[in-house]
C-alpha positions, -999 to 999 in steps of 0.1 A, spaced: 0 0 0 11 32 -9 25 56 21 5 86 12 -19 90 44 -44 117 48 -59 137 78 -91 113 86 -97 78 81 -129 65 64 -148 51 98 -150 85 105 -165 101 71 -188 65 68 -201 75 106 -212 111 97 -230 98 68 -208 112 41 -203 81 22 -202 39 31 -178 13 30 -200 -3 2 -192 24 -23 -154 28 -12 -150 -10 -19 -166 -12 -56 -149 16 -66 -115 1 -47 -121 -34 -68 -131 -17 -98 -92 5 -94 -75 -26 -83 -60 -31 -119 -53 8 -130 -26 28 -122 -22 49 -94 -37 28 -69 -56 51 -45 -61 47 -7 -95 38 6 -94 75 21 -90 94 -17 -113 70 -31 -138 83 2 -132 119 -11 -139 114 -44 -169 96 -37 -180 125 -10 -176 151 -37 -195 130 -66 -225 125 -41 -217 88 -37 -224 82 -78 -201 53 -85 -203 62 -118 -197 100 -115 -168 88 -95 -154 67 -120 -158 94 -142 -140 120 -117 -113 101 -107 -102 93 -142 -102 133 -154 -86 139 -122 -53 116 -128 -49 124 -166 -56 162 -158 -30 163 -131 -7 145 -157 -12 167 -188 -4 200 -165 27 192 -143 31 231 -144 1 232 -119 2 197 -103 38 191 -102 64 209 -73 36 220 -50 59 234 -26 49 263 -4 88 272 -7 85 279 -42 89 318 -48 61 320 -70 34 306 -45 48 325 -20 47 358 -39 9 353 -48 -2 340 -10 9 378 -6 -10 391 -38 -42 369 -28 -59 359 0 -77 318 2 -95 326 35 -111 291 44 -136 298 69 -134 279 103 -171 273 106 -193 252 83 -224 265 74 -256 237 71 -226 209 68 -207 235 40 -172 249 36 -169 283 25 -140 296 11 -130 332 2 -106 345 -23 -95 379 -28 -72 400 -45 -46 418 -20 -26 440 -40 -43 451 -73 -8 456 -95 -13 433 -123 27 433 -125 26 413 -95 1 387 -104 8 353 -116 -18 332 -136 3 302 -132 10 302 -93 -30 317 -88 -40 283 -100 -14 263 -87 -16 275 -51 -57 274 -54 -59 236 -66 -33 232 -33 -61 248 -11 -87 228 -25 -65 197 -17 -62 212 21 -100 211 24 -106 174 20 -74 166 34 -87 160 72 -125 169 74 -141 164 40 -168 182 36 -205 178 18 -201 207 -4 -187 239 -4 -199 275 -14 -165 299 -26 -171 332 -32 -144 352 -50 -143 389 -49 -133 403 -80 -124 438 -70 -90 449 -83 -89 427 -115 -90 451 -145 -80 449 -185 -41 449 -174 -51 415 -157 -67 400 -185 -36 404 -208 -20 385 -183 -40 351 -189 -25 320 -210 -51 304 -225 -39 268 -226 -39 273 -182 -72 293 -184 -88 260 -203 -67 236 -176 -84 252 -151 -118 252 -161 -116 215 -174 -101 200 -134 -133 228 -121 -156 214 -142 -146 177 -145 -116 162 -118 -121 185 -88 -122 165 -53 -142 184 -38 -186 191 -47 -192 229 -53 -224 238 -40 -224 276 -55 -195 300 -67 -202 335 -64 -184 363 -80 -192 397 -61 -177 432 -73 -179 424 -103 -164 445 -135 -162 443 -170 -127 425 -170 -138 398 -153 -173 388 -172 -149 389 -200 -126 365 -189 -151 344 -179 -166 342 -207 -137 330 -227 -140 301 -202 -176 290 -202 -172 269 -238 -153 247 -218 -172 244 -182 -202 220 -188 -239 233 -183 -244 218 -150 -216 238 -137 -227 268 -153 -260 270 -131 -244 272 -102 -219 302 -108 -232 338 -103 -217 369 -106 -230 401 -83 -222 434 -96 -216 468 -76 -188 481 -51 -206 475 -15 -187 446 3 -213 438 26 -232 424 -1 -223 390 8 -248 384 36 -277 402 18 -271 383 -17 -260 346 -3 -283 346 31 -254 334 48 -252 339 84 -231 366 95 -216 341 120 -200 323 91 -181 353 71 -153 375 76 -156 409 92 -151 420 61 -182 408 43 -204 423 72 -194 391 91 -188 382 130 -153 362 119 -120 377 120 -110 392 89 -98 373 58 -58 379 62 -61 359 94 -76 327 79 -58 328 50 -30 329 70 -39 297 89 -47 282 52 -11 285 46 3 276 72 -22 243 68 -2 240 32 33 240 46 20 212 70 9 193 46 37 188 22 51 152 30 10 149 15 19 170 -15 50 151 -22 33 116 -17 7 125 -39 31 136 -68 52 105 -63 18 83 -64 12 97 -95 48 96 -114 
């Protein structure tokens, strides 16, 4: 058995209900021939995040390892050492809130310094796929709900964006992520942004579509009044009770550096 061990062990998702040790072992024999071999606590996250479809999971877990594959500059060398990550955890904030809200994660990203000079497509993605690993790693959750404030991105952004990473990211969104998204919401929303998304949505299937929305306008405390999220569960911030979104996007990377005997593990697993 490969060493690579995660934060939980399955008798504790099957117990809350998340998922059962029927659907970890068909989808375990139906693996036991293909390369990698996964650990009965992936195979639990995938199946967590596909709703307990064996199928979907089949599905998810295949996209997942070839897309991983075809992009090493995103899924290979996740190191929070690198210069590059560490440059944009200082250009963005990944705030992962501490609470869940009815059995949901939410995660907020931000921009913290608006010079487009100092923003990297490359390490944006890169160091966001590495958060979205951190969630599942010890408490997977149902779902989760990320909002993404856009404020700062402009045109100089835009010209910024490779479009072979732009369509890398939207196909592991769309069909390999580990993890279910309940709703994305884009608030502050300007003109740069709708465009770039919509450069994206040829390759983000319908499904997905429905549940991303944009809000438009400049008032921050929009959050609460657009999402109906509790303010208990946002960043002080968003009109919210929580400390602000520096402070738990600190503790996310701190989580990251942590975790990397994980991130090497799961490189080597794959190689």
């Amino acid at each position: 058995m490969h060493l690579l061990k995660l934060g939980f062990v399955v008798p504790e998702v099957v117990k809350k209900g998340l998922t059962t040790e029927e659907d970890i072992e068909a989808i375990k024999e139906w693996r036991k021939d293909k390369w990698p071999q996964l650990t009965e606590e992936q195979i639990a996250i995938f199946l967590i995040a596909c709703n307990n479809c064996q199928e979907l999971t089949k599905y998810t877990i295949e996209s997942n390892i070839r897309i991983k594959n075809s992009g090493p500059n995103l899924f290979t060398d996740r190191n929070f050492n690198n210069e590059n990550l560490r440059k944009i955890s200082q250009v963005m904030t990944f705030s992962v809130m501490p609470d869940r809200y009815q059995d949901t994660l939410i995660l907020v990203i931000s921009m913290n310094d608006f010079n487009y000079k100092n923003y990297c497509q490359e390490a944006h993605f890169k160091l966001y796929f590495m958060v979205i690993d951190s969630i599942a790693y010890d408490n997977p959750p149902r779902e989760a709900i990320i909002i993404v404030d856009a404020k700062g991105v402009s045109l100089m952004h835009i010209t910024t964006i490779r479009m072979n990473l732009l369509k890398l990211h939207s196909e592991y969104f769309d069909r390999g992520l580990p993890l279910a998204c309940r709703e994305v919401h884009f608030i502050n929303c300007s003109y740069a942004l709708t465009c770039c998304f919509n450069v994206t949505k040829p390759f983000i299937r319908s499904d997905k579509l429905q549940k991303i929305h944009f809000h438009h306008g400049t008032r921050n405390d929009t959050i609460p009044e657009t999402l109906s999220i509790p303010k208990k569960y946002l960043p002080k911030e968003y009109g919210g009770e929580l400390k602000s979104v520096r402070y738990y996007h600190n503790r996310t990377m701190d989580k990251l550096v942590q975790m990397q005997q994980y991130f090497d593990l799961e490189e080597q697993q794959r190689s």
